[in-house]
C-alpha positions, 0 to 999 in steps of 0.5 A, spaced: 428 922 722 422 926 725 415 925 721 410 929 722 404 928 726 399 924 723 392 928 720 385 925 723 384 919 721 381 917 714 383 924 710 389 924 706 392 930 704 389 933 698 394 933 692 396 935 684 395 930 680 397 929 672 393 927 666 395 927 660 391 927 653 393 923 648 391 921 641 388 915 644 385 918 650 386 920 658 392 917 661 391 916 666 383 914 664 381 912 672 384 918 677 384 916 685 384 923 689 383 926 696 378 931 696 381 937 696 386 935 690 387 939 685 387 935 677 391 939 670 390 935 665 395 938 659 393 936 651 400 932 648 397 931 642 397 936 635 389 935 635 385 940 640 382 937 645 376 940 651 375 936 658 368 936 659 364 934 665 357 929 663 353 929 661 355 930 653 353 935 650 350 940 656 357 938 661 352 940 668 354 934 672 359 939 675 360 946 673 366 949 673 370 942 669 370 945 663 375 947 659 376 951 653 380 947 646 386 944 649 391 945 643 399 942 644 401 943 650 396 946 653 392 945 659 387 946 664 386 945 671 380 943 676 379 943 685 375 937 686 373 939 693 366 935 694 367 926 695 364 923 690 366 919 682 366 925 677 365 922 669 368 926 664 369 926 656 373 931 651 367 936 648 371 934 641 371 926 642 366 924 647 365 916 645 373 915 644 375 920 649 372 918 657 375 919 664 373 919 670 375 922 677 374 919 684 374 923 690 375 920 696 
């Protein structure tokens, strides 16, 4: 089969990645992506949920991560664009609930 050309050396191409939000946390808590690559995080569990970026209580590290309250089945996406390891934590739990996006 034919596979299609390789890009410039060390770029992957960027991708959709899932998180889901349970009652014990973000599974899963650690996410490995190409820049470019956009995350949807999508709240399994019945308590309502808000991805936010750190620092708690202000969320600045990276504007635009931050959700509204996540209810069942609801869900919220973000582009990460820039390498770097963005930490985040949900507003309504932010010891328990911790996750952190590497972009390569």
């Amino acid at each position: 089969a034919d596979r299609p050309a390789a890009g410039p050396i060390g770029t992957a191409p960027a991708r959709a990645v899932a998180v889901t939000i349970t009652d014990q946390g973000f599974v899963p808590a650690t996410v490995q992506v190409p820049a470019g690559s956009r995350v949807t995080w999508t709240n399994s569990d019945a308590a309502a949920h808000q991805v936010a970026a750190d620092p708690h209580p202000t969320h600045d590290s990276l504007p635009g991560l931050q959700s509204i309250a996540l209810g069942k089945g609801g869900s919220f996406s973000h582009t990460f664009d820039a390498p770097g390891t963005y930490t985040y934590h949900d507003h309504q739990n932010p010891l328990k609930f911790r996750g952190t996006v590497v972009v390569e």
